[in-house]
DSSP file (Angstrom, degrees, kcal/mol; ACC not computed):
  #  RESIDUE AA STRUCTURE BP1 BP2  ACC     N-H-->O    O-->H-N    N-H-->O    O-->H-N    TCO  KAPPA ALPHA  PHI   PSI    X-CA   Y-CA   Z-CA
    1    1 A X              0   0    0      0, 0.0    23,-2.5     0, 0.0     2,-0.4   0.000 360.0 360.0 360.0 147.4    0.0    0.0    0.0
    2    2 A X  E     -A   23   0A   0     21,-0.3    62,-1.3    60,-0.1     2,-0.3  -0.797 360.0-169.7 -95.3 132.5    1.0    3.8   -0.7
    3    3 A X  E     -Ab  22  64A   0     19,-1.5     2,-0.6    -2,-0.4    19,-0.5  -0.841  22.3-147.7-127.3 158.2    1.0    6.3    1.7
    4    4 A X  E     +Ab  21  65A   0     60,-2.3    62,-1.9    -2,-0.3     2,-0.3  -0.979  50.7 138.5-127.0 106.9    1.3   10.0    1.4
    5    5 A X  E     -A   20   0A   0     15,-4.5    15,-5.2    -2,-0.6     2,-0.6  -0.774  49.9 -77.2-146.0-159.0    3.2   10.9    4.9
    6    6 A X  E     -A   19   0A   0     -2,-0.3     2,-0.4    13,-0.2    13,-0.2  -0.937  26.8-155.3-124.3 138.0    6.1   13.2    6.5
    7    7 A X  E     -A   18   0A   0     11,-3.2    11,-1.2    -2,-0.6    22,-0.1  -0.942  21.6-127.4 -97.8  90.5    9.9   12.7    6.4
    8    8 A X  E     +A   17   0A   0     -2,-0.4     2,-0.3     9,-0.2     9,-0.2   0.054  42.2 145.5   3.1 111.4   12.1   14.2    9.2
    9    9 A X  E     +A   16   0A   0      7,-3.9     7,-1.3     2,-0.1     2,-0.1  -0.930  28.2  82.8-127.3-164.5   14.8   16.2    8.4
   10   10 A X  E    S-A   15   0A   0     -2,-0.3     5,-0.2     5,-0.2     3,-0.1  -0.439  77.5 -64.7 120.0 151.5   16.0   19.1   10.2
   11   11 A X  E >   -A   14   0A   0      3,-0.7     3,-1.1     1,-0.2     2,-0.2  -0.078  68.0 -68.6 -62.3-177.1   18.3   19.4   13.2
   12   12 A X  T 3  S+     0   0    0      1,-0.2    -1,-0.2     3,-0.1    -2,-0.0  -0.518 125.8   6.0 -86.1 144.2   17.8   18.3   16.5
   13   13 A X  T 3  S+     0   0    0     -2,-0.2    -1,-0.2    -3,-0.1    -2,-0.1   0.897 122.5  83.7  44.8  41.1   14.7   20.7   18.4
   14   14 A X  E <  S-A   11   0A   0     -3,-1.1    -3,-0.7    -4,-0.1    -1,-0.1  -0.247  71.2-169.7-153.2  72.7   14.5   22.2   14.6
   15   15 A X  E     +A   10   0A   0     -5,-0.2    27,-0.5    -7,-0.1     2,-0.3  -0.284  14.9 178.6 -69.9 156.6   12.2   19.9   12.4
   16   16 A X  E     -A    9   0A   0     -7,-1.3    -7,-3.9    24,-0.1     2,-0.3  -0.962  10.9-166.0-159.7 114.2   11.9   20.2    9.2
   17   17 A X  E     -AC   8  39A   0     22,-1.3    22,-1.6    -2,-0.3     2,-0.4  -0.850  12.1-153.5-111.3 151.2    9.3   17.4    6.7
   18   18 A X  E     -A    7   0A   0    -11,-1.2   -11,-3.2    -2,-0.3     2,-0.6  -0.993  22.5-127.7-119.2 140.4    8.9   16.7    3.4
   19   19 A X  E     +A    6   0A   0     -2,-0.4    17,-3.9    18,-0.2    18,-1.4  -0.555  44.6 173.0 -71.0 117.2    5.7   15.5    2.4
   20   20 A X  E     -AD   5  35A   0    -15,-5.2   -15,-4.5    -2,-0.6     2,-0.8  -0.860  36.0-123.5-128.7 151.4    6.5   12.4    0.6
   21   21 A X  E     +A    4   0A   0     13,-4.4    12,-0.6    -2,-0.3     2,-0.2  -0.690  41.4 171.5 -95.3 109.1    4.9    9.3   -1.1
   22   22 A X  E     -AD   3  32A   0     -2,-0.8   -19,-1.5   -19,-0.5    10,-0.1  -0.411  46.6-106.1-101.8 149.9    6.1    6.2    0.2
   23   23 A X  E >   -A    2   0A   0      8,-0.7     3,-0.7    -2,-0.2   -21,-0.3  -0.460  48.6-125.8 -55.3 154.0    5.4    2.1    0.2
   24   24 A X  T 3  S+     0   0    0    -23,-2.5    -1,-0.1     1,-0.2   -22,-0.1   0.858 106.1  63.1 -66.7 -31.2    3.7    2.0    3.9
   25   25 A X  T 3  S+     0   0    0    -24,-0.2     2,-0.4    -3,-0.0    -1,-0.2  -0.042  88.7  97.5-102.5  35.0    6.3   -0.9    5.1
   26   26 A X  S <  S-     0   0    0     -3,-0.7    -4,-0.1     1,-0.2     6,-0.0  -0.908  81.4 -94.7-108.2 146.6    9.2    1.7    4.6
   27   27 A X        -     0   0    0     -2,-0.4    -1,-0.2     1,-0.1    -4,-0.0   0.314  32.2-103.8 -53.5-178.9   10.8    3.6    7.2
   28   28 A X  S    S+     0   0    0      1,-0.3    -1,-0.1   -21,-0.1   -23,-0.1   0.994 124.2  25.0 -63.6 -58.2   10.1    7.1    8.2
   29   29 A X  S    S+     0   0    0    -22,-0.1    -1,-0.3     2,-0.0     3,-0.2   0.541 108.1 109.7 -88.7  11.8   12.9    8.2    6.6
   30   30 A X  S    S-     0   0    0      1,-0.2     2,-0.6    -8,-0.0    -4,-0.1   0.628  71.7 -30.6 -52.0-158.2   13.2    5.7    4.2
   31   31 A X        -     0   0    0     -9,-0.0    -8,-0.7     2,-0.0    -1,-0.2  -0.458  59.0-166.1 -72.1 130.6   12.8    5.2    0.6
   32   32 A X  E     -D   22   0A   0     -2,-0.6   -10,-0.2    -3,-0.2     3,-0.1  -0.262  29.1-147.2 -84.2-172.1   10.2    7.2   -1.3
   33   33 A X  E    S-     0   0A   0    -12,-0.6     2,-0.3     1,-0.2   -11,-0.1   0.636  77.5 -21.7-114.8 -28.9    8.7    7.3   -4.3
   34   34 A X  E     -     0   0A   0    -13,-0.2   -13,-4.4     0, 0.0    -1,-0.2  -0.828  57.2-109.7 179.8 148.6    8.3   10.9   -4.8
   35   35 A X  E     -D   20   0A   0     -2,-0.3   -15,-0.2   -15,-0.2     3,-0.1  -0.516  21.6-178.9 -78.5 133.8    8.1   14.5   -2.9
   36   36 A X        -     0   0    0    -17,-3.9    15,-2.1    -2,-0.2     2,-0.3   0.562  61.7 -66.3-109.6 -24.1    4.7   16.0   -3.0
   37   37 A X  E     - E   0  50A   0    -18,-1.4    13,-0.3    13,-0.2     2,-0.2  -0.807  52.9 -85.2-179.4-142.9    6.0   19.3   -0.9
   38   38 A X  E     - E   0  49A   0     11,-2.1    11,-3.4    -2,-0.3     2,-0.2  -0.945  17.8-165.2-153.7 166.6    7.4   20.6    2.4
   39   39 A X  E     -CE  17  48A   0    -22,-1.6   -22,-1.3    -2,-0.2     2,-0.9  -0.927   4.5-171.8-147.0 119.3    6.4   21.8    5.8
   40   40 A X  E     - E   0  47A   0      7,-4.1     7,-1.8    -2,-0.2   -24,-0.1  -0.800   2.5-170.9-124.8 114.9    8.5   23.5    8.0
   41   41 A X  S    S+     0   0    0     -2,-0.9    -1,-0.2     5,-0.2     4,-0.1   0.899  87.8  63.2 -39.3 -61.9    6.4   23.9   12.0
   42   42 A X  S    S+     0   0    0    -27,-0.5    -1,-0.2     4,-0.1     4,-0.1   0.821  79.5  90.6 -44.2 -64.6    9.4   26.4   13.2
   43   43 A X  S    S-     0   0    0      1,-0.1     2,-0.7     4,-0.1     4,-0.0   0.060  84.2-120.7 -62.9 143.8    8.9   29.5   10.5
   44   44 A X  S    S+     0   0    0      2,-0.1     2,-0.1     0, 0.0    -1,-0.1  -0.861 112.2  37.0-116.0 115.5    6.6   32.1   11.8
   45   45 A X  S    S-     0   0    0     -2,-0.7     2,-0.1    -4,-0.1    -2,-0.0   0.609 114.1-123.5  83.1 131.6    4.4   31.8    9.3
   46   46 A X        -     0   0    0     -2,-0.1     2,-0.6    -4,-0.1    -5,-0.2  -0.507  17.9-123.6 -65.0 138.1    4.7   28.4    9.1
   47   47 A X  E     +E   40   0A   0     -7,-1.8    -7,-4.1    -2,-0.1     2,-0.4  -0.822  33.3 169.7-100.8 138.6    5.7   27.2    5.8
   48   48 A X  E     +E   39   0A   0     -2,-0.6     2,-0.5    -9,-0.2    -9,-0.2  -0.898   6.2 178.0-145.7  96.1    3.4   24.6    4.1
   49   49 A X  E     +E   38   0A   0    -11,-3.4   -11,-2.1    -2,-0.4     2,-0.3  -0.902   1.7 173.2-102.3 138.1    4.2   23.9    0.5
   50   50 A X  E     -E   37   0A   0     -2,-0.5     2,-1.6   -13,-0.3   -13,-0.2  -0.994  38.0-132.6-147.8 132.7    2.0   21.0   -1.8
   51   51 A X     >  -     0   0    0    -15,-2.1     4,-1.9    -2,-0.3   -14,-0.1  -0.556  31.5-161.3 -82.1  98.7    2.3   20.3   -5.5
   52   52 A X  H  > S+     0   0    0     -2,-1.6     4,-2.5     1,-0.2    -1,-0.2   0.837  87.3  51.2 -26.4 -58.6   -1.7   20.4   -5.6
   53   53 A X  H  > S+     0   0    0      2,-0.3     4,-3.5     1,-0.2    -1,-0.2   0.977 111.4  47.5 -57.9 -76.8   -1.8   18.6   -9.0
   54   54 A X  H  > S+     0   0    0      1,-0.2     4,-2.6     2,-0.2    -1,-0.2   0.882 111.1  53.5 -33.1 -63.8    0.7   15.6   -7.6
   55   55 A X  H  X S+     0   0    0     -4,-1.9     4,-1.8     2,-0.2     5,-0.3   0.890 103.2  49.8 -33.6 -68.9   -1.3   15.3   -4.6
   56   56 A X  H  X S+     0   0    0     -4,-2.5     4,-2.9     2,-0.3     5,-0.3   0.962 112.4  55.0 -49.3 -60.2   -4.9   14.7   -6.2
   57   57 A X  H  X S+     0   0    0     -4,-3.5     4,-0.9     1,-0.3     6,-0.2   0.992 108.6  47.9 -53.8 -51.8   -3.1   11.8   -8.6
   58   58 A X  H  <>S+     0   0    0     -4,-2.6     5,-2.1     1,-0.2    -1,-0.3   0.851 111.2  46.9 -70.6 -14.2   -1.9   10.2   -5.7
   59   59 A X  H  <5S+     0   0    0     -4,-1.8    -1,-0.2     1,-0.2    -2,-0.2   0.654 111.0  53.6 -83.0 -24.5   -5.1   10.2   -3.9
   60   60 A X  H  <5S+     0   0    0     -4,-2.9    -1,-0.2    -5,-0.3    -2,-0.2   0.610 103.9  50.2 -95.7   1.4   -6.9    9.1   -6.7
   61   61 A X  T  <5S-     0   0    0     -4,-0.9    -1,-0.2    -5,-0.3    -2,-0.2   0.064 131.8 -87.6-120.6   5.8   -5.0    6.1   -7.6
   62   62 A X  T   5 +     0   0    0      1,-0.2    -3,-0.2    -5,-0.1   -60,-0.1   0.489  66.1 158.0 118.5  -3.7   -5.3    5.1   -4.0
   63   63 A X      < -     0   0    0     -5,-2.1     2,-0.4    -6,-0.2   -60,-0.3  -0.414  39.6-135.0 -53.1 127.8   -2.4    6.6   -1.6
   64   64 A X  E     -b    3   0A   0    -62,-1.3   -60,-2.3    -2,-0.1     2,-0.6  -0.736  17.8-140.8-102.0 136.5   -3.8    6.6    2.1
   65   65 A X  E     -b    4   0A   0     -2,-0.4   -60,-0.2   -62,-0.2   -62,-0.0  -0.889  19.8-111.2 -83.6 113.0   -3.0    9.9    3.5
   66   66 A X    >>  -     0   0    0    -62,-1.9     3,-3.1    -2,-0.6     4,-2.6  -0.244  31.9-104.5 -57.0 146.5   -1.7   10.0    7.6
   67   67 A X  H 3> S+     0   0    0      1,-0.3     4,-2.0     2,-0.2    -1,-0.1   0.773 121.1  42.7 -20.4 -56.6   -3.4   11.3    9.9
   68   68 A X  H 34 S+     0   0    0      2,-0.2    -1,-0.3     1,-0.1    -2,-0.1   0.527 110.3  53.4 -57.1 -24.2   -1.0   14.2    9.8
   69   69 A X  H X> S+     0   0    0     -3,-3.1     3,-3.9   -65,-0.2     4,-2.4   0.893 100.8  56.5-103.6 -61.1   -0.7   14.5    6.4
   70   70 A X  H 3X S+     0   0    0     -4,-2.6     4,-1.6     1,-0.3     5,-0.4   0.876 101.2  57.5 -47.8 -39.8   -4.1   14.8    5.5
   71   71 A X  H 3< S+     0   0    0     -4,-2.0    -1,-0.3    -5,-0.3    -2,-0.1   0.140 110.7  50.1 -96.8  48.0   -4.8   17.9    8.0
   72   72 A X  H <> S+     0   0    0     -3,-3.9     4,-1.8     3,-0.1    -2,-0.3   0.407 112.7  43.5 -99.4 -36.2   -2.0   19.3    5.9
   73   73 A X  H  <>S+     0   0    0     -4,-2.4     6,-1.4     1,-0.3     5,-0.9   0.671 112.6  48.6 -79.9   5.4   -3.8   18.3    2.9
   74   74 A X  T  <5S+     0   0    0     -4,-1.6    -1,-0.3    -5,-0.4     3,-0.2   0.547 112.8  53.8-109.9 -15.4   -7.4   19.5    4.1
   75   75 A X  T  45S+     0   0    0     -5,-0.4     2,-0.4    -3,-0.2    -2,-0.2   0.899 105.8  55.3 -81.1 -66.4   -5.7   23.1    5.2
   76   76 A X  T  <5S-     0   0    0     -4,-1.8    -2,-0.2     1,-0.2    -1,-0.1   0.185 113.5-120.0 -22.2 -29.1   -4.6   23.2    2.1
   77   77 A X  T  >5S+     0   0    0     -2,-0.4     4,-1.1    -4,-0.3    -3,-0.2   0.179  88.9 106.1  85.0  22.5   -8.0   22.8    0.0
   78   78 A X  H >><S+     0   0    0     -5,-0.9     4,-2.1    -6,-0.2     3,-0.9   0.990  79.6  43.2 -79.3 -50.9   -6.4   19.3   -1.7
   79   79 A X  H >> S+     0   0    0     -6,-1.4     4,-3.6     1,-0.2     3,-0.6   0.950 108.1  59.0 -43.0 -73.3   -8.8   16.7    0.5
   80   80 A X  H 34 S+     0   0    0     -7,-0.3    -1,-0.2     1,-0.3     4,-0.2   0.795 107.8  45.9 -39.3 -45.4  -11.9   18.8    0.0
   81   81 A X  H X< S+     0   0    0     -4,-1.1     3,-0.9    -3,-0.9    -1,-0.3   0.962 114.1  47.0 -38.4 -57.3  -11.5   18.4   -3.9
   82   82 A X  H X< S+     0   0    0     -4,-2.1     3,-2.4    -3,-0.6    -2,-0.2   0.923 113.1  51.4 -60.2 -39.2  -10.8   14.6   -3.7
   83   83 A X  T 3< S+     0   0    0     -4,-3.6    -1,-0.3    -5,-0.2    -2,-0.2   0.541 107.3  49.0 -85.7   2.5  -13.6   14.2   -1.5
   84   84 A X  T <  S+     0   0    0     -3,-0.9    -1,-0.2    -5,-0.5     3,-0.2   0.511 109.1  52.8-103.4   8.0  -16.0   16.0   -3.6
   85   85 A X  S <  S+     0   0    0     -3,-2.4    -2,-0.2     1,-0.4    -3,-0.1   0.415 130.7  22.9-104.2  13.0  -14.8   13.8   -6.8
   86   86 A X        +     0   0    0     -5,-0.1    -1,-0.4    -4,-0.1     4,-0.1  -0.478  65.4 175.2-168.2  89.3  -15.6   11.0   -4.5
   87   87 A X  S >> S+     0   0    0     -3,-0.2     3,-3.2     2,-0.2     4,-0.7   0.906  81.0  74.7 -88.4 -59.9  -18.2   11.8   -1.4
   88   88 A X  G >4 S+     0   0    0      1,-0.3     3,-1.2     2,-0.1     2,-0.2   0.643  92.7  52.7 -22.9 -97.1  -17.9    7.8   -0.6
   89   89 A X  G >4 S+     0   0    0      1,-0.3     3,-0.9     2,-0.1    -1,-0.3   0.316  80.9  91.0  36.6 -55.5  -14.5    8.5    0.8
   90   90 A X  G X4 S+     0   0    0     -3,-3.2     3,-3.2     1,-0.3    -1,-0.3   0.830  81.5  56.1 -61.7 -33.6  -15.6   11.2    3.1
   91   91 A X  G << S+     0   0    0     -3,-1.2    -1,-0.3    -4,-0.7    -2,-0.1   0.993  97.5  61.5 -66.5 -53.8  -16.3    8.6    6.1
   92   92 A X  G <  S+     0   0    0     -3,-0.9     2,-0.5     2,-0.1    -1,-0.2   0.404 106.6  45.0 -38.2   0.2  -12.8    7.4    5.9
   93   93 A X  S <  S+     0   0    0     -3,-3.2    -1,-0.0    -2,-0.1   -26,-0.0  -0.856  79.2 127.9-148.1 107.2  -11.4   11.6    6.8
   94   94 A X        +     0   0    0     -2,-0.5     3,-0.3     3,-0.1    -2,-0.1   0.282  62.3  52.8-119.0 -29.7  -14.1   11.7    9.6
   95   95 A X  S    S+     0   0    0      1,-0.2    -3,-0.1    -4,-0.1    -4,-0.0   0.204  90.5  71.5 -87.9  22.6  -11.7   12.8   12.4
   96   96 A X  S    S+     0   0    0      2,-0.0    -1,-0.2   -26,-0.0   -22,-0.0   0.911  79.7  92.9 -86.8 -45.6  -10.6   15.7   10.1
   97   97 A X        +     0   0    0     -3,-0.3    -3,-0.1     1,-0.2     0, 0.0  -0.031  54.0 177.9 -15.3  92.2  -14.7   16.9   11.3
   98   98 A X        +     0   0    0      2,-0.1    -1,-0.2     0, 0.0     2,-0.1   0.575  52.5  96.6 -90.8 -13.7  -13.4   19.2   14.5
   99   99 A X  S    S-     0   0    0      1,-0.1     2,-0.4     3,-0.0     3,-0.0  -0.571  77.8-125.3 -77.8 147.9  -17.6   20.1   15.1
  100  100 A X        -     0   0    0     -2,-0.1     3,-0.1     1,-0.1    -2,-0.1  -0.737  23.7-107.4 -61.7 129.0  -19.5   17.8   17.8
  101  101 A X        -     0   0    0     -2,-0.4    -1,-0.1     1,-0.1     0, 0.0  -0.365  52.7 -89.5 -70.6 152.2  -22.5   16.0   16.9
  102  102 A X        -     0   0    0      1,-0.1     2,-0.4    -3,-0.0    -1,-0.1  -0.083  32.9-132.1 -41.0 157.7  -25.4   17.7   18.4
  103  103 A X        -     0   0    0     -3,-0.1    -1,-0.1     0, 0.0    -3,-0.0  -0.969  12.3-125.9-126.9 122.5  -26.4   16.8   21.3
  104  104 A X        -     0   0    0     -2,-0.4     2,-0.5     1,-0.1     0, 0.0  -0.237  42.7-109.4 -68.7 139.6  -30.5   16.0   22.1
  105  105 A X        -     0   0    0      0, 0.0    -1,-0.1     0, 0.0     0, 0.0  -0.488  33.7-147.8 -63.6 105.1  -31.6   18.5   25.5
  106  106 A X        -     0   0    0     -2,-0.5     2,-0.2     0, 0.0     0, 0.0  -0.545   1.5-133.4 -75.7 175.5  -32.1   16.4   28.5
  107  107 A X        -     0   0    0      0, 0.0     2,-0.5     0, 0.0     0, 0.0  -0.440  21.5-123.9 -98.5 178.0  -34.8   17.2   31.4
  108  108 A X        -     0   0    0     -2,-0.2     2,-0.3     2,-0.0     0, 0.0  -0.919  20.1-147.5-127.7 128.2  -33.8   16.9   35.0
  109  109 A X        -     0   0    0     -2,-0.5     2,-1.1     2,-0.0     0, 0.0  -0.880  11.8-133.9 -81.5 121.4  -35.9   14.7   36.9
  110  110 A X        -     0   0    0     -2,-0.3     2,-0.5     1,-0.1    -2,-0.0  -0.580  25.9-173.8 -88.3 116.9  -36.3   15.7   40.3
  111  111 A X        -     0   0    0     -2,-1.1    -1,-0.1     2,-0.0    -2,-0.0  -0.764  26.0-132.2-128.0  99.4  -35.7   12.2   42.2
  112  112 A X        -     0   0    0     -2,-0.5     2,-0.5     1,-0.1    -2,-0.0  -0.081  23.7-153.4 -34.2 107.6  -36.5   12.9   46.0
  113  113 A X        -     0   0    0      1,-0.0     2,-1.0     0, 0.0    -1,-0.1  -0.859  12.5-124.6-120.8 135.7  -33.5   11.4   47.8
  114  114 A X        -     0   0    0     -2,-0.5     6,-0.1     1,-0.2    -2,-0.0  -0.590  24.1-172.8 -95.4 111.2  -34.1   10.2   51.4
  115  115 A X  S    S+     0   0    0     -2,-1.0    -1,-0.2     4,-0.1     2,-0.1   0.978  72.1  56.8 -67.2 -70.2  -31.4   11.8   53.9
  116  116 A X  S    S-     0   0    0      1,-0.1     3,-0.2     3,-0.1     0, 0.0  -0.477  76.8-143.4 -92.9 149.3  -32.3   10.1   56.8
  117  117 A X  S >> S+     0   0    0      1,-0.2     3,-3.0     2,-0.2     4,-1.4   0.928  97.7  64.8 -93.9 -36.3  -32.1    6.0   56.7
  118  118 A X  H 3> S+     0   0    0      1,-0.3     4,-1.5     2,-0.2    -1,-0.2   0.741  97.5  45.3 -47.9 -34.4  -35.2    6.2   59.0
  119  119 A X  H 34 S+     0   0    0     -3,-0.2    -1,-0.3     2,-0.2    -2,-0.2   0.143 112.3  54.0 -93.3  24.8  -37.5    7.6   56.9
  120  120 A X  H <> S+     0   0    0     -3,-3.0     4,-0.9     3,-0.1    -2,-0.2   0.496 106.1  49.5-100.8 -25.7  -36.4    5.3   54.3
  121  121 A X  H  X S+     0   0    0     -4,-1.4     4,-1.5     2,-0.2     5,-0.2   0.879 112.1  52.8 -90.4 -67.7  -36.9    2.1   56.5
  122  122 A X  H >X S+     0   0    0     -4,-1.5     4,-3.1    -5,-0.3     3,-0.7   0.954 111.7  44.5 -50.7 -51.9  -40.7    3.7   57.3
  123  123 A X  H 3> S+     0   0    0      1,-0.2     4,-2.4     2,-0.2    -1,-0.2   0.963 118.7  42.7 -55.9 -51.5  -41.4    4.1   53.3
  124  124 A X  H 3X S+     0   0    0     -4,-0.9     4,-6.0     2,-0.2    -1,-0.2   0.856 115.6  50.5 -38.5 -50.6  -39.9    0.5   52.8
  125  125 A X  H << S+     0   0    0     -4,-1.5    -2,-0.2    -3,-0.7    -1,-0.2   0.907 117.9  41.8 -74.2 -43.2  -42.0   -0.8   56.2
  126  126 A X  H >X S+     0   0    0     -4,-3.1     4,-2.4    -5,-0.2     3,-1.6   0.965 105.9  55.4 -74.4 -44.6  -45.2    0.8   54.6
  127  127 A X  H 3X S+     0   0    0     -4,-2.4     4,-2.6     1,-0.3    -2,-0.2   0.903 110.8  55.8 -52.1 -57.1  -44.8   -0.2   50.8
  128  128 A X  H 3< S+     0   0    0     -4,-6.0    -1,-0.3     1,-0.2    -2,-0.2   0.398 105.0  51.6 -70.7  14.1  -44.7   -4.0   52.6
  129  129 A X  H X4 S+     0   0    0     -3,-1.6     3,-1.9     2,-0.1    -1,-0.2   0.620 108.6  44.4 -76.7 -54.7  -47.7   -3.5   54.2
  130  130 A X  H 3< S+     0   0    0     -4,-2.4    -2,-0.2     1,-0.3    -3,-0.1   0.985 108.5  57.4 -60.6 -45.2  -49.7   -2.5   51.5
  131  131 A X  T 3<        0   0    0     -4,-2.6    -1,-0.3     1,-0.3    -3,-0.1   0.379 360.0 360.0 -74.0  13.1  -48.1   -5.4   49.4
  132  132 A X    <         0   0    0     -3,-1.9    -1,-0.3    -5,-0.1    -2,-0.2   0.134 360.0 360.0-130.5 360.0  -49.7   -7.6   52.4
């Protein structure tokens, strides 16, 4: 399988990826098959380059994106394309979705809670009575 992920380079506490496509059972930094762009965390602006075009081919011929790498491509506006030439797809990028499903309004039930065990014993004492 083909993966679209990020390759370390950089110095030590200074990282530095390229976005690359790679076999899945290759190392991080191993071999690729080709650079789709770079990203570098450090630069203030942060730099985030992707050859759009490149990207879209590999995704359409079947390249699983990482986690990581896809919300570079979904900042980017490449994911949003792919998944609108193919809406099937979309479940598979679900945790790219940062909204919370709605949530239905509960009530509060007011459930009268018996402080003292004595008057709890009496309610109990009475309830078998009746049942009698």
């Amino acid at each position: 399988m083909v993966k679209i992920r990020l390759r370390r380079l950089g110095q030590r506490n200074r990282p530095f990826y390229r976005i690359v496509v790679a076999e899945s059972n290759t190392g991080r930094n191993g071999k690729f098959v080709e650079t789709l762009g770079i990203y570098d965390p450090i630069a203030q602006p942060k730099r985030l380059e992707v050859k759009e075009d490149r990207a879209l081919f590999w995704l359409r011929n079947g390249a699983q994106p990482t986690e990581t790498a896809a919300y570079i491509l979904n900042r980017l506006g490449v994911l949003p394309k792919y998944l609108e030439e193919r809406p099937q797809h979309k479940k598979q990028f679900s945790y790219l979705d940062k909204r919370t499903p709605a949530t239905t309004a509960t009530t509060d039930v007011a459930v009268p809670v018996a402080e003292d065990s004595e008057i709890a014993a009496a309610a109990a004492a009475e309830t078998a009575g009746d049942a009698e």
